[in-house]
C-alpha positions in Angstrom: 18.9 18.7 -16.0 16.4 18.6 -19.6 18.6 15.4 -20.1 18.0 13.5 -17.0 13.9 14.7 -17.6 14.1 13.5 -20.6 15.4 10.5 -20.1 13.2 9.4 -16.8 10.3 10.7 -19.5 11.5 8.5 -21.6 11.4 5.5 -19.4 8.3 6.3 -17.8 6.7 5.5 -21.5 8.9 2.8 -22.5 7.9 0.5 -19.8 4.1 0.6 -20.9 5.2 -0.4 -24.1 6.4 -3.9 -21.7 3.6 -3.7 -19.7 2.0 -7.5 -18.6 -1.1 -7.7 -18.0 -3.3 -9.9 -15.3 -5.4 -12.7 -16.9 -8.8 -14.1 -15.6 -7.9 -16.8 -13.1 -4.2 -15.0 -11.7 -3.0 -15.7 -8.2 -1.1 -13.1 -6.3 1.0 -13.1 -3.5 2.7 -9.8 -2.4 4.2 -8.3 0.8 4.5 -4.4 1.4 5.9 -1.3 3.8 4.2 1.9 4.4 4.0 4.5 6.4 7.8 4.5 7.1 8.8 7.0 9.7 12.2 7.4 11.3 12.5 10.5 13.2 11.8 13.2 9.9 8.3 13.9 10.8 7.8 14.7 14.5 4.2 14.6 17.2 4.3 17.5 18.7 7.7 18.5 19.2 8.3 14.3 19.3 11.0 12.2 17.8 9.2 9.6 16.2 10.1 5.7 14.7 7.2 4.1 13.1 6.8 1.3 10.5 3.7 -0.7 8.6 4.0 -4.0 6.8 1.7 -6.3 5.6 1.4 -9.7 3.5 -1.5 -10.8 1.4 -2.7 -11.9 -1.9 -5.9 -11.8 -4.4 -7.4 -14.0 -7.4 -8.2 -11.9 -10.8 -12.4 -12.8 -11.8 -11.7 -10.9 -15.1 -8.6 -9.3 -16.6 -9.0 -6.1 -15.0 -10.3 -7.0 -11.6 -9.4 -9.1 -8.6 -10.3 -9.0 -4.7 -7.5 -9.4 -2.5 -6.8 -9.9 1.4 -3.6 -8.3 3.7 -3.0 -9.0 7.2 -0.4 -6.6 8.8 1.4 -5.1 11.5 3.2 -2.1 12.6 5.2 -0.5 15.3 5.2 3.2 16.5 7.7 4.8 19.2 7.0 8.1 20.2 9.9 10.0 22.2 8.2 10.6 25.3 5.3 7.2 24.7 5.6 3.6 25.4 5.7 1.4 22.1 2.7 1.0 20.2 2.0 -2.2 18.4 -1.1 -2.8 16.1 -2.4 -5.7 14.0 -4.2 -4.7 10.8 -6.6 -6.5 8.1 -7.3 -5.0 4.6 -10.1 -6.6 2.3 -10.4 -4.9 -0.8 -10.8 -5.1 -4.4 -8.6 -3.3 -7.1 -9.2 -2.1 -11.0 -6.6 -2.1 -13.8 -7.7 1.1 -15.8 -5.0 1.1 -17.9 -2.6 -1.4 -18.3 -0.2 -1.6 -15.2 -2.5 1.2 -12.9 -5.1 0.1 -10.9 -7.7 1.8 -8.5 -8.2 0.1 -5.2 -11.2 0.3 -2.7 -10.8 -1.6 0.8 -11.7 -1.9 4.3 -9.5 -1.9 7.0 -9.4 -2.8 10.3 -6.7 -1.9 12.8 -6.8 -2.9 16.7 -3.9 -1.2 18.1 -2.9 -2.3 21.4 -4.5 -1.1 24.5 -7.0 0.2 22.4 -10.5 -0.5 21.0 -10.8 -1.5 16.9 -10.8 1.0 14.6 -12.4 1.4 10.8 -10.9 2.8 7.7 -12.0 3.1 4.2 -8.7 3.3 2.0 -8.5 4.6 -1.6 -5.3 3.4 -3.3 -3.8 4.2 -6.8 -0.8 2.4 -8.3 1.5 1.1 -10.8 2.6 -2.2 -11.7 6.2 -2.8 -13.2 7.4 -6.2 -13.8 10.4 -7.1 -13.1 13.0 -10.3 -14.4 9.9 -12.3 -16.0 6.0 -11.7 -16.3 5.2 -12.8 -12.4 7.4 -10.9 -10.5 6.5 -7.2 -10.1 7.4 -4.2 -7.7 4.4 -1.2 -7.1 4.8 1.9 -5.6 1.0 3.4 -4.6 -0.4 6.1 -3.1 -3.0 5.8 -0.1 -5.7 7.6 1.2 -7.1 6.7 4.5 -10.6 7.7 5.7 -11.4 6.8 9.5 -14.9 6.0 10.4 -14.2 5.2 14.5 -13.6 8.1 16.7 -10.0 7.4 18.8 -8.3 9.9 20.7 -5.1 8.0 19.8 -5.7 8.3 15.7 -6.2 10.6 12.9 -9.4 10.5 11.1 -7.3 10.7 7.8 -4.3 9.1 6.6 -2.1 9.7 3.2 0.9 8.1 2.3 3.1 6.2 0.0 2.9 2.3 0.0 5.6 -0.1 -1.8 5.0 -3.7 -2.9 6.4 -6.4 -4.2 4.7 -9.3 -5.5 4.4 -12.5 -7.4 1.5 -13.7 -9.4 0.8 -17.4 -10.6 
């Protein structure tokens, strides 16, 4: 077990010592899946199948930051609900602090069907790991959600675990 620690350790490290950064004037294009749910977590007693993904991209205005844009969609099936299906919009910024991990800061917008719009600030953290040449990259993030519309339907707060993968020009 201290070998396989020590080895993940060791990798963890190694890859900042690969790390590529953005440059002033980057494109990006990336796609991602959150909030993947099949059946582990229930709603009230509720098998449940739910799943987020989104598409967007962003332009770097220095090396370290860059606004960026996602339009999404995702599907929830509750065991005793009909279907939901929602269309969501992120507009955000993000901040490399330290070579591959950036901050983010969006709003979000999610009109689920049958239902009225609703408003989220989202706080992201994540890591950027390049993968085959400098513009391909996969990064895993962690999300926190803040609702600012009242919905019988939604939480006011949201965590979870994001995964992206990306290319940047």
């Amino acid at each position: 077990m201290k070998k396989i620690l020590f080895v993940a350790a060791a990798a963890l490290v190694s890859t900042g010592a690969f790390a590529q950064n953005f440059e002033k004037g980057d494109v990006f294009i990336n796609g991602s899946i959150s909030e993947l749910d099949l059946g582990i977590f229930s709603n009230d007693g509720d098998n449940t199948t739910q799943i987020e993904g989104s598409v967007g991209g962003g332009y770097f205005f220095t090396d370290k930051f860059a606004a960026d844009v996602e339009l999404g969609g995702s599907f929830s099936k509750f065991e005793k609900e009909d279907a939901e299906k929602e269309f969501n919009f992120e507009i955000g910024a993000r901040y490399y602090v330290w070579d591959n991990i950036y901050a983010r800061l969006a709003y979000r917008g999610e009109k689920p069907s049958g239902s009225d719009m609703a408003s989220w600030g989202v706080i992201e953290a994540g890591y950027n790991w390049f993968l085959i040449s400098d513009a391909v990259y996969f990064a895993p993030a962690l999300y926190f959600k803040k609702g600012f519309t009242k919905d019988i339907n939604k939480e006011t707060n949201a965590f979870g675990i994001k995964v992206t993968g990306g290319v940047r020009f």
